[in-house]
Every structure is written in C-alpha cells, then in structure tokens.
C-alpha positions as CSV (number, residue, x, y, z in Angstrom):
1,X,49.2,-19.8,-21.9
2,X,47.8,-16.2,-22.4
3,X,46.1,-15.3,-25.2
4,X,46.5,-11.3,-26.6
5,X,43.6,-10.0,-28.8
6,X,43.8,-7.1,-31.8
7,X,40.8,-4.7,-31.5
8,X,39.7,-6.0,-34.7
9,X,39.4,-9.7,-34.5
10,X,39.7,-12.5,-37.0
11,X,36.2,-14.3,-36.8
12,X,34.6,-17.4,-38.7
13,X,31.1,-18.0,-38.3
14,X,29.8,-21.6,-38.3
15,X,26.3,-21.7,-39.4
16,X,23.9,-19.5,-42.2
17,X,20.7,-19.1,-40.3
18,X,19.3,-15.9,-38.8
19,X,21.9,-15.2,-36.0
20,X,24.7,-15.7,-38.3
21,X,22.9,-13.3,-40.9
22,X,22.7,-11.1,-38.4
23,X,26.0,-11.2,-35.9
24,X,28.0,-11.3,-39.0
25,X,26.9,-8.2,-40.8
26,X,27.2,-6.3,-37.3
27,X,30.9,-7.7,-36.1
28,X,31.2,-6.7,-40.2
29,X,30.2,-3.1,-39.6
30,X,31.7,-2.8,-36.7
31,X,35.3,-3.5,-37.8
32,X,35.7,-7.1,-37.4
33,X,36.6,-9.3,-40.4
34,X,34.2,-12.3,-41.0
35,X,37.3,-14.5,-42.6
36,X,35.1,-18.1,-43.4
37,X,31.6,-19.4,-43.0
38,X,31.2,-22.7,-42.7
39,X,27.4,-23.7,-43.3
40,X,25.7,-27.6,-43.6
41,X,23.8,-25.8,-46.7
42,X,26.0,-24.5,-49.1
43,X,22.8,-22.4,-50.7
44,X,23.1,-20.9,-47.1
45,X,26.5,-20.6,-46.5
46,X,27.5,-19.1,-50.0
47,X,24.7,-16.4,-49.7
48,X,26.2,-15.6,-46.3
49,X,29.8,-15.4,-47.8
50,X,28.8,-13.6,-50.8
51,X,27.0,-11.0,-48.4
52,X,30.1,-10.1,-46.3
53,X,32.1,-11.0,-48.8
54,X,34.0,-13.9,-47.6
55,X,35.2,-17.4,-48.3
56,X,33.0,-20.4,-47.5
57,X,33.5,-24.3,-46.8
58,X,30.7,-27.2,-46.5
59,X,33.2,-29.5,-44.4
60,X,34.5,-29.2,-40.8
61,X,38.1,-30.0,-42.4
62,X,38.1,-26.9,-44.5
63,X,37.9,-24.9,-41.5
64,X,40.5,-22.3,-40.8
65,X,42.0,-23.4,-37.8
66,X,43.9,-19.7,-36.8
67,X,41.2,-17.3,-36.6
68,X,40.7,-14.9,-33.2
69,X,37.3,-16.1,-32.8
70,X,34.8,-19.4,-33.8
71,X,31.1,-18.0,-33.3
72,X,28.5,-21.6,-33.6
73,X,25.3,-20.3,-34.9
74,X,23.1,-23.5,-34.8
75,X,20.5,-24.6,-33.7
76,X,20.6,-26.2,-30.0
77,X,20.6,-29.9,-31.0
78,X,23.8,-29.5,-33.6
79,X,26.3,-27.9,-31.1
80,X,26.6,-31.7,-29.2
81,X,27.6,-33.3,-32.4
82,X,29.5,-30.3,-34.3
83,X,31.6,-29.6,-31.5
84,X,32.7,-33.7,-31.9
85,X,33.3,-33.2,-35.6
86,X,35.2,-29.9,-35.4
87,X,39.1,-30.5,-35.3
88,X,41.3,-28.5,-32.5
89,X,41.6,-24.8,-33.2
90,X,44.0,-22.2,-32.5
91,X,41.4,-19.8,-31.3
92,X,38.8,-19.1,-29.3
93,X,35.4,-20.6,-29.8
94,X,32.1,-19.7,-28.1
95,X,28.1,-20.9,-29.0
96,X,25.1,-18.8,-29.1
97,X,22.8,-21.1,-27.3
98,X,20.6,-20.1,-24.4
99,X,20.1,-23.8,-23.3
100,X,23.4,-25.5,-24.1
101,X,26.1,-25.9,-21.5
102,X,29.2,-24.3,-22.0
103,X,32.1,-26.8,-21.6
104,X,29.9,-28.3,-24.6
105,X,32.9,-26.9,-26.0
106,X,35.7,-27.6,-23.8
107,X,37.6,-30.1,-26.3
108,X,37.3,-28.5,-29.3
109,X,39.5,-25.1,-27.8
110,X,41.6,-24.7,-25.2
111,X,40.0,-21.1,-24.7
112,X,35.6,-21.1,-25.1
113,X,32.6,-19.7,-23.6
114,X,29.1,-18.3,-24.4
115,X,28.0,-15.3,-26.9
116,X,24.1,-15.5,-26.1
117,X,22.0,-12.4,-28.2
118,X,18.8,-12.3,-25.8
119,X,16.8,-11.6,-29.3
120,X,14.4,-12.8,-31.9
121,X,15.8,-12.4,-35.3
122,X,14.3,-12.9,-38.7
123,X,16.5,-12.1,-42.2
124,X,13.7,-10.1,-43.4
125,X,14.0,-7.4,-40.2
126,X,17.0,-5.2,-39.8
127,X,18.5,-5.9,-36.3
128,X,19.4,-3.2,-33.7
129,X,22.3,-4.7,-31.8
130,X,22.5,-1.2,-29.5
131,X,22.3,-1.7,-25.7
132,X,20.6,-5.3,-26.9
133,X,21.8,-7.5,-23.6
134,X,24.4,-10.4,-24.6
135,X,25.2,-12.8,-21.8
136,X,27.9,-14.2,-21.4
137,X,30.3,-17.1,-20.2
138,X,33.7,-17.5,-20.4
139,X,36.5,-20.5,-19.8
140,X,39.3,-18.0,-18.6
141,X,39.7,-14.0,-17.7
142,X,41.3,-13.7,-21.2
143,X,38.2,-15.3,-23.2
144,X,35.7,-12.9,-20.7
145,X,37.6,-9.6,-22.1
146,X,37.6,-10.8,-25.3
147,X,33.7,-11.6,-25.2
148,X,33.3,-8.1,-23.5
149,X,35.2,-5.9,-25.6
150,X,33.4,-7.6,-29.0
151,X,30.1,-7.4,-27.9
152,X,30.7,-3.5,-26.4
153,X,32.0,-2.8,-30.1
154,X,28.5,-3.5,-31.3
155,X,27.4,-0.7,-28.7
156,X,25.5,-3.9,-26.6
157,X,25.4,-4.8,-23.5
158,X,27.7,-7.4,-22.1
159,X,26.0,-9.6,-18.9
160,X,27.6,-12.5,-17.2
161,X,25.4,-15.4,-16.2
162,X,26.3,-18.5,-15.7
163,X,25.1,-22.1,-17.9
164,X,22.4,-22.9,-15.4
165,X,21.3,-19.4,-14.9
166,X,21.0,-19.2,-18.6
167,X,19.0,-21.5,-19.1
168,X,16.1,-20.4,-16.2
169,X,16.5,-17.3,-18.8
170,X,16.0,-19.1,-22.3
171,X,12.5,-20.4,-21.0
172,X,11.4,-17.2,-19.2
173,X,12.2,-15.7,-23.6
174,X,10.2,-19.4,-24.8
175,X,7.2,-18.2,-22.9
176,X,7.5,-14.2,-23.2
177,X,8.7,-14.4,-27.1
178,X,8.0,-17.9,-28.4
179,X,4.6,-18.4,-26.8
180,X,3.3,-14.9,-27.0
181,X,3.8,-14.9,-30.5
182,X,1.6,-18.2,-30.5
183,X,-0.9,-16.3,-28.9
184,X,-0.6,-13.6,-31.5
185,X,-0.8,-16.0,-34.3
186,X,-4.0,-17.2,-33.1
187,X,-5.7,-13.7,-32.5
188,X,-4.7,-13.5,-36.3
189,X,-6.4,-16.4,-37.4
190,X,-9.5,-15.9,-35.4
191,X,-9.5,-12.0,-36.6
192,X,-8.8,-13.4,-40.5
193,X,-11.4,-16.0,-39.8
194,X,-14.1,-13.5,-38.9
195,X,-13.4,-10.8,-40.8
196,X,-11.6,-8.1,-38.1
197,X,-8.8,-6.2,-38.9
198,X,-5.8,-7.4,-36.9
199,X,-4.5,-3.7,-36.5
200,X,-7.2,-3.2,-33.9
201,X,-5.5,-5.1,-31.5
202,X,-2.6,-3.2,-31.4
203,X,-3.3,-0.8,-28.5
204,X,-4.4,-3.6,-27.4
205,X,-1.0,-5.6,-26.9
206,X,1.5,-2.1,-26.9
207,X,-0.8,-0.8,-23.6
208,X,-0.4,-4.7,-22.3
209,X,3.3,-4.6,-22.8
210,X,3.4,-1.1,-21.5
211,X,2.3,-1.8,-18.4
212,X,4.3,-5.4,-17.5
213,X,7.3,-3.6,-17.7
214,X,6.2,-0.5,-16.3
215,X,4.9,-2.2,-13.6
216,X,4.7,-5.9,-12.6
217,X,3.0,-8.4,-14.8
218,X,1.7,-10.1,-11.4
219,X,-0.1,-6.9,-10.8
220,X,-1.4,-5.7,-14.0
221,X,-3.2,-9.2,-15.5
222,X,-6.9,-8.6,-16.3
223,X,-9.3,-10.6,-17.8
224,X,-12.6,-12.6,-17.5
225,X,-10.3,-15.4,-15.8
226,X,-8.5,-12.9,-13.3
227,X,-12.0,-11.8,-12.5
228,X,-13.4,-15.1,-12.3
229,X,-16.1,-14.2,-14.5
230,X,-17.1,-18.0,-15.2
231,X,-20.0,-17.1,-17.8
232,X,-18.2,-15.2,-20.1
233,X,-15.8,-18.1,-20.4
234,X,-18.6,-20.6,-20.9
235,X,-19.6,-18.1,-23.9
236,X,-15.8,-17.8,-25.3
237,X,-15.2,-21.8,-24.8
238,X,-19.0,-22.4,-26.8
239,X,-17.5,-20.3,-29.4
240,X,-14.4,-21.4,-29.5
241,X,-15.7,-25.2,-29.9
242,X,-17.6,-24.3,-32.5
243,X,-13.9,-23.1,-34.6
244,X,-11.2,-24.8,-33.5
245,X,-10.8,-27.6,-30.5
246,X,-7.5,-27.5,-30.0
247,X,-7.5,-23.5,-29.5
248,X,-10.7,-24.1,-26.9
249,X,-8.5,-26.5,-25.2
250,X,-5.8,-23.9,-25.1
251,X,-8.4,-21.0,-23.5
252,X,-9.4,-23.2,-21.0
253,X,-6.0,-24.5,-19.8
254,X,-4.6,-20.9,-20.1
255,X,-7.5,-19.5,-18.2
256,X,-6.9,-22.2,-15.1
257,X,-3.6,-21.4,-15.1
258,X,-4.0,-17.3,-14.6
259,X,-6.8,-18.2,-11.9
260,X,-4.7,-20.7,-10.2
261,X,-1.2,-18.6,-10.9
262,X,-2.6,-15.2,-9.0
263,X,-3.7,-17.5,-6.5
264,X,-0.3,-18.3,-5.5
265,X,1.3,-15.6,-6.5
C-alpha cells in the first residue's frame, strides 16, 4: 500500500497542552487544516478548537478516523495507554515524545513515526518554529516525506534520529533546559530573598551561554569548584545552611560533580 499526500494535509491534533497550542496554530498558518482536537479536558480542548476554529471531541470514539495526519500531544506517560484506546485510523499517526519508542504506535496505524519539536514551549510566549530542529522517525519512505515536507512548510529543520538516539537527546534538553532553569529558579529566590535584582545576572548567564556554544562547555566552566577554591565553598555552603538545606545540599553535590567531571573529562 502507498500512501499519496496533498501539500496541504488534513491533521487532528490529540491533546490541548502547550505543544498542541503551539504546533497547531503553526501547521494553521502555514496552510494546513487543523480538522478535530481531541483533548481529556474539554476546557482545554474547546479553547484549542475555538482558537483554530475547529471541531472538538472528549472521547477516542468521536475521532475522525480519515484525516492525513494524527499528531499525539501528551504527555510521555499517556501515549502507552491512548495509543490502546485509540481505534484503527485511516491515516498516518506520529507522537511528539523525546523518550517514547516509536512502534508505541505501530497498532494503532498502519503508517507512524515521530514529530519531535527540540523546544520549550509555554502558551504565554509566541513560538518561532523557523530553522527550530524537528527530529524525526518514520515507519515507511512514504510517512518520512510526509514528516519532511510538513515540518519544512513551517520553515524548520527536519533531522532523522532514531528511538534510542532520541532519547540520549531528550536527557542531554532535561539537563541543559529542565535543570538549568532549576538553577535559574533558585538564583531568583536567593536574589528575591536578599533583596538583588534578578536582572543583574543577565550578562551573567547570556556571556555563559555565549561561550558554550561558541566554544566547548568542557573548556569554558569556571568557578570556585573548577578552581578548587575549597574556602570560598566552605563560606557559600555556611551561608547556604543558614537559608535553605536542601539548596546547600544541591551546591555541594553540584560542586563535586564539576571537580570530579573536569577530572575525567
């Protein structure tokens, strides 16, 4: 069986969180037609529909079963049981997931694969979909062109990687997004906590990010731990005690890890 795709393809979008809000609104924009969302919430899923103008359902059986393209927006630990639930469609059908396998999906189409957006998105921040790396996975030659062409009309950039190479991937974004951000967070509330403007540390980080991808992150680390400059973290870890435990903890085991990572590195 070959499949033969329009330019302009026939999509439903399963799921109302942040990629959906997203994806949808750029395949929208782009020339696509978002035909159904199908959300667990239907708050969620009638905002979504009533953004891009579009039908909605609540239940897997409502599901249009003869659209060009199923796009799963949820989170990691519903694709397992959704893709159970879903009933045999016509089309193709791909996830979005960075960690999840893709024959996940291998019963609910006869044609599937993997639509992975390497990006942090929040409904509150406009998304810029330009040159922004997809990778992606695909069951047949057909389903690859299909996943190529859509995500080149969005003016991205198409990568192929396979499931287990994806994944090495996902956790090299949990610690370079997630966990940075945890770091920020905590700058915040020690900044809030003793009355500094956040703002200062901007050069800060921009200079920092700068330079790891400028250069090589192995190279460019500084730092009283890099240094080994044991007395300023005796002073930090005092202070720290005297604030937050858990956060000290945190110091210490991050500043053992950068002495004991350029050590092996």
């Amino acid at each position: 069986m070959h499949l033969k795709y329009p330019k302009f393809l026939d999509i439903v979008i399963i799921g109302a969180g942040n990629v959906a809000f997203h994806l949808s609104k750029a395949l929208q924009v782009n020339g696509h037609r978002i035909i159904q969302v199908l959300g667990r919430s239907q708050k969620n899923a009638s905002e979504l529909a009533s953004l891009i103008n579009c039908e909605y359902v609540t239940n897997v059986q409502g599901i249009k079963k003869n659209a060009h393209l199923y796009i799963l927006c949820v989170p990691d630990s519903a694709i397992p049981q959704l893709a159970k639930s879903l009933p045999k469609l016509n089309g193709t059908i791909v996830h979005t997931s960075g960690s999840t396998n893709m024959s996940i999906l291998s019963q609910t189409a006869d044609y599937y694969g993997v639509l992975y957006p390497f990006q942090t998105f929040s409904k509150n921040r406009e998304a810029n979909f330009r040159d922004l790396p997809f990778f992606i996975e695909a069951s047949s030659p057909e389903t690859q062109r299909l996943l190529i062409d859509m995500v080149q009309s969005l003016q991205a950039k198409p990568i192929e990687m396979d499931s287990e190479t994806r994944k090495w991937l996902h956790i090299s974004g949990v610690f370079s997004c997630n966990f940075v951000n945890h770091m920020f967070a905590i700058s915040y509330l020690i900044t809030q906590k003793k009355g500094i403007s956040f703002q200062n540390l901007k050069p800060l980080v921009f200079e920092t990010i700068k330079k790891a991808f400028e250069s090589n992150p192995l190279d460019t680390q500084t730092g009283p731990a890099i240094r080994g400059d044991s007395e300023t973290i005796r002073n930090h870890v005092a202070l720290l005690t005297t604030m937050d435990e858990d956060i000290r903890d945190l110091y210490m085991a991050i500043s053992t890890s950068i002495l004991n990572f350029n050590q092996d590195n």
